[in-house]
mmCIF file of the C-alpha atoms, coordinates in Angstrom:
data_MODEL
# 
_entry.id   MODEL 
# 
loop_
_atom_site.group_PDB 
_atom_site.id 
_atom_site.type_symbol 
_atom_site.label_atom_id 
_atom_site.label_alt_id 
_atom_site.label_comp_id 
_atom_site.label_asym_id 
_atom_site.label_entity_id 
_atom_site.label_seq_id 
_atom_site.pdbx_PDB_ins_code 
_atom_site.Cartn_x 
_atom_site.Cartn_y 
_atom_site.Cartn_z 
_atom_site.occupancy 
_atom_site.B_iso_or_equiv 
_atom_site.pdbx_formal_charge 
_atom_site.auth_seq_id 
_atom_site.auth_comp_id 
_atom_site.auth_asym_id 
_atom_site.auth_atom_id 
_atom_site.pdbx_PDB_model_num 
ATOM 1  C CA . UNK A 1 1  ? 0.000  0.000   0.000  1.00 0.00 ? 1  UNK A CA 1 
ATOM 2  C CA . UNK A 1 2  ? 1.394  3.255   -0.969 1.00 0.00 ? 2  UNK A CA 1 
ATOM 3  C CA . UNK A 1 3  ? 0.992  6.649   0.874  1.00 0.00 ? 3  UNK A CA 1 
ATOM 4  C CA . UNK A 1 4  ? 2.321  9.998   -0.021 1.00 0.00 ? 4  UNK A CA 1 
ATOM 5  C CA . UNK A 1 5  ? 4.468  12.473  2.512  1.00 0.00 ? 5  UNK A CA 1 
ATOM 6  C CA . UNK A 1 6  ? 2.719  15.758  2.691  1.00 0.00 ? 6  UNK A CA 1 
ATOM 7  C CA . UNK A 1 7  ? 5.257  18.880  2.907  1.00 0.00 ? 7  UNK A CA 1 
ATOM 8  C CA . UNK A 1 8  ? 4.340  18.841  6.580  1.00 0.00 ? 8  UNK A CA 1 
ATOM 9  C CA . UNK A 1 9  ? 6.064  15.541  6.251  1.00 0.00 ? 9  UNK A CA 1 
ATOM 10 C CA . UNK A 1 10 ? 2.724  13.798  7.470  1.00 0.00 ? 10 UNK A CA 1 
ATOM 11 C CA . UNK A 1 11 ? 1.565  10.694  6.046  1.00 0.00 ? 11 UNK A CA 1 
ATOM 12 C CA . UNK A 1 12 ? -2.311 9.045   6.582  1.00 0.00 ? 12 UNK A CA 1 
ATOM 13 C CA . UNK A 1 13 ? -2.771 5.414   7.315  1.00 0.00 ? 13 UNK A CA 1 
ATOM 14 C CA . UNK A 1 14 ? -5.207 4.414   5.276  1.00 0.00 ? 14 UNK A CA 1 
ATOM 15 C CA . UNK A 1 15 ? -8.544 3.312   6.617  1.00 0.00 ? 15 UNK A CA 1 
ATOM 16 C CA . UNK A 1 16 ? -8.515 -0.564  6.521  1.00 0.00 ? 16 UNK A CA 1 
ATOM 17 C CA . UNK A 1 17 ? -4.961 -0.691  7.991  1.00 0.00 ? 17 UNK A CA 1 
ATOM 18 C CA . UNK A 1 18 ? -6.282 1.397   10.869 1.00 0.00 ? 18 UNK A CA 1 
ATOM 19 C CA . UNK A 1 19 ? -9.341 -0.420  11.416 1.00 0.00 ? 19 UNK A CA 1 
ATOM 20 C CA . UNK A 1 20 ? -7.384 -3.681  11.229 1.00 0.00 ? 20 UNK A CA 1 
ATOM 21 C CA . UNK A 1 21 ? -4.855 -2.755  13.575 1.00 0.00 ? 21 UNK A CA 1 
ATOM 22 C CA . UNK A 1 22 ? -7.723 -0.741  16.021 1.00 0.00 ? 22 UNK A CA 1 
ATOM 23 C CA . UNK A 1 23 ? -5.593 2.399   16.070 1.00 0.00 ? 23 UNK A CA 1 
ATOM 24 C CA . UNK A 1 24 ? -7.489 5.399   17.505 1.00 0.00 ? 24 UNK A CA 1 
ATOM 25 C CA . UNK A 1 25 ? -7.544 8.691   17.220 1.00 0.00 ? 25 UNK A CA 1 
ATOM 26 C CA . UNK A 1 26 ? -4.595 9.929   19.683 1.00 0.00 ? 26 UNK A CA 1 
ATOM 27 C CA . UNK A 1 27 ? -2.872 6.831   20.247 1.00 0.00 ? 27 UNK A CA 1 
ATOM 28 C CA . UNK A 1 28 ? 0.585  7.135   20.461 1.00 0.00 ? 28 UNK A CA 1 
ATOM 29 C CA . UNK A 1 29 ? 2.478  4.709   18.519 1.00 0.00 ? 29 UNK A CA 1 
ATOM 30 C CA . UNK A 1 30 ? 6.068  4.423   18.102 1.00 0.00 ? 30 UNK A CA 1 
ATOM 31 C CA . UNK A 1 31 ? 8.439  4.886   14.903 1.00 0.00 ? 31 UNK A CA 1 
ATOM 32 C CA . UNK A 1 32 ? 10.919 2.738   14.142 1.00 0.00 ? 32 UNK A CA 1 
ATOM 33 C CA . UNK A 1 33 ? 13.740 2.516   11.314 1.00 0.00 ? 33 UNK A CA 1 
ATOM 34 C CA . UNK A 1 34 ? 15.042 -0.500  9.793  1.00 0.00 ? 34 UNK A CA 1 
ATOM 35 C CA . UNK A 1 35 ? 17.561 0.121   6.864  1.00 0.00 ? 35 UNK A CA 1 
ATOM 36 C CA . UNK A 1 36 ? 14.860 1.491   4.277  1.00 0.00 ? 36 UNK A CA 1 
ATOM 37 C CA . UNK A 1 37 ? 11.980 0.602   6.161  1.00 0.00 ? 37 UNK A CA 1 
ATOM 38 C CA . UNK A 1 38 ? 10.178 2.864   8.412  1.00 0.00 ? 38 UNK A CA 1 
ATOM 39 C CA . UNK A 1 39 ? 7.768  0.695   10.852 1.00 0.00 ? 39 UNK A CA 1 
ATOM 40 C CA . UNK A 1 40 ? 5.318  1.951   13.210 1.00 0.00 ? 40 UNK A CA 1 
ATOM 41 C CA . UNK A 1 41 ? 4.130  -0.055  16.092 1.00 0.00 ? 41 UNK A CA 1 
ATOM 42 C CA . UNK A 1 42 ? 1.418  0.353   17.214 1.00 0.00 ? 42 UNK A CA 1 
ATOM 43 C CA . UNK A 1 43 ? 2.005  -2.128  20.765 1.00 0.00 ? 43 UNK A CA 1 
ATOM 44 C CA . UNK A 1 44 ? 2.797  -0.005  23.388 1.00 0.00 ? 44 UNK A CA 1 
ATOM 45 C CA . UNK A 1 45 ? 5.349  -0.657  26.684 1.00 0.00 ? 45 UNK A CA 1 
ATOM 46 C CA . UNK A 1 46 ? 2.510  -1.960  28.653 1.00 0.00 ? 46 UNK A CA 1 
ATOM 47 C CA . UNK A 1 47 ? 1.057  -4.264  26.665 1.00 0.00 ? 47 UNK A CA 1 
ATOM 48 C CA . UNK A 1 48 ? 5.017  -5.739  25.263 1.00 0.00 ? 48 UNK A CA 1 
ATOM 49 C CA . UNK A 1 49 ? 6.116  -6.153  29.374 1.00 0.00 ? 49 UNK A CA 1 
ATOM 50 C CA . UNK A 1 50 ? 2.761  -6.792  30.964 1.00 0.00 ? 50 UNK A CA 1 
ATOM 51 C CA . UNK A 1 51 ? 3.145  -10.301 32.716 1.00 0.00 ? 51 UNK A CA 1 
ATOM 52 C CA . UNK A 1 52 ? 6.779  -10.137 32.314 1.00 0.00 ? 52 UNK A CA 1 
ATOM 53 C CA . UNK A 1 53 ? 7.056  -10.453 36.284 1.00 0.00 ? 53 UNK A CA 1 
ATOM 54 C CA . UNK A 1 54 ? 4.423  -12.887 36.931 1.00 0.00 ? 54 UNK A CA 1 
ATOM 55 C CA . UNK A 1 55 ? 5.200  -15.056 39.438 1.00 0.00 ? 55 UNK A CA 1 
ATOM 56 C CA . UNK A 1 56 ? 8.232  -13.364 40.303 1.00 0.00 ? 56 UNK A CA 1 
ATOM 57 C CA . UNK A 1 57 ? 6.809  -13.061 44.325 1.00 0.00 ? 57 UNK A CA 1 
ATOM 58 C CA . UNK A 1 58 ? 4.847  -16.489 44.370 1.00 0.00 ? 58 UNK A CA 1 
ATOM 59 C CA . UNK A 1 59 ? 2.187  -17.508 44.421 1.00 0.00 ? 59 UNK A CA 1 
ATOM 60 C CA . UNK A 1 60 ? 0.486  -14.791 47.356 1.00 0.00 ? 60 UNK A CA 1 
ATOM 61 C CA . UNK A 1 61 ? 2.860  -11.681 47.240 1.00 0.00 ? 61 UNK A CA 1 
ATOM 62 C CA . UNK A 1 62 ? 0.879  -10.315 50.368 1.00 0.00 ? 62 UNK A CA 1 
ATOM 63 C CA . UNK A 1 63 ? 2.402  -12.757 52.472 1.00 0.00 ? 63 UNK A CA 1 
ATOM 64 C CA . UNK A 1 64 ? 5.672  -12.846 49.948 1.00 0.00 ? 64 UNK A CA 1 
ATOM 65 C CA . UNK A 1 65 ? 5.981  -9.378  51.848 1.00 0.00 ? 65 UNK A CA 1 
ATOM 66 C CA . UNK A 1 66 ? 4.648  -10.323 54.694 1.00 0.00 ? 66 UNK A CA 1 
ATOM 67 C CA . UNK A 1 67 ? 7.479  -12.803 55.665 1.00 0.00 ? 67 UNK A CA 1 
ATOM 68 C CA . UNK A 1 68 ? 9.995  -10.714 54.123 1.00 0.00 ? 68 UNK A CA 1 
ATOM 69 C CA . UNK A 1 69 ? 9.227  -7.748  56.992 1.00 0.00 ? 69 UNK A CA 1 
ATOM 70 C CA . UNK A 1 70 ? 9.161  -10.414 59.665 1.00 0.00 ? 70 UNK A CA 1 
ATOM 71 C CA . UNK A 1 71 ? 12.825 -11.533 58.215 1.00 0.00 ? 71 UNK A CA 1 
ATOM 72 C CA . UNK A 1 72 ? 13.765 -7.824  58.983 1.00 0.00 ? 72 UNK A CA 1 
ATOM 73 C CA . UNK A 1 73 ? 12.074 -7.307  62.026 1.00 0.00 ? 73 UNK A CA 1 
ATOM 74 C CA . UNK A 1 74 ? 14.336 -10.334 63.399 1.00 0.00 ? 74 UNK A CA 1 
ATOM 75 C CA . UNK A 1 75 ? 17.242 -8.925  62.011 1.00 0.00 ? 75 UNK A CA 1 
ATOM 76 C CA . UNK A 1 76 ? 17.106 -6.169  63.271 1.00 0.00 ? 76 UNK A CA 1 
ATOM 77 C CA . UNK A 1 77 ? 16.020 -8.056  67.048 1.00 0.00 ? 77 UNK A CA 1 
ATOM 78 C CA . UNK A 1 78 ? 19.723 -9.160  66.526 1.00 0.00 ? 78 UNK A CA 1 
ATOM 79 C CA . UNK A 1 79 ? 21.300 -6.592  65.650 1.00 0.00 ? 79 UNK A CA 1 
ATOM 80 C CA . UNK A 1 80 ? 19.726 -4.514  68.459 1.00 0.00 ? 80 UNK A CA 1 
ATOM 81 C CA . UNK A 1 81 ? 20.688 -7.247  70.694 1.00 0.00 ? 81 UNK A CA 1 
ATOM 82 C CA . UNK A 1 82 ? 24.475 -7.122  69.833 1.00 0.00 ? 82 UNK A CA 1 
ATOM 83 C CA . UNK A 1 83 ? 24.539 -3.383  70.632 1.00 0.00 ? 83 UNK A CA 1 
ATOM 84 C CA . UNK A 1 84 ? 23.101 -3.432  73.854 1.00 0.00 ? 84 UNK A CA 1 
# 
């Protein structure tokens, strides 16, 4: 599909590529370059990283946390221990 570069240096996507892709009006996408290529993607940060860290605090991050501030709560028993 071709499109022409206004002297704004604008170009439209046409119609059916927008309505296949579901871009909206205001939707940021990005612009990439790849040797002669110009690409625009239209998947944004969210969407390329969300899940990325699934599972990364268990199963139940509450108590993930949870035991992690009773860890350091005893450490810090000890260590207030050893300077008394």
């Amino acid at each position: 599909m071709e499109v022409t570069v206004s002297d704004k240096y604008q170009v439209v996507i046409p119609k059916a590529v927008r309505q296949q892709l579901q871009i909206k009006p205001g939707q940021k996408v990005r612009v990439k370059r790849k040797a002669k290529t110009i690409i625009i993607d239209t998947s944004s940060v969210v969407e390329k990283y969300a899940g990325s860290l699934s599972g990364v605090w268990g199963d139940d991050p509450d108590r993930y946390i949870r035991e992690l501030r009773d860890e350091w709560e005893e450490h810090q028993k000890k260590l207030d221990a050893l300077r008394d």
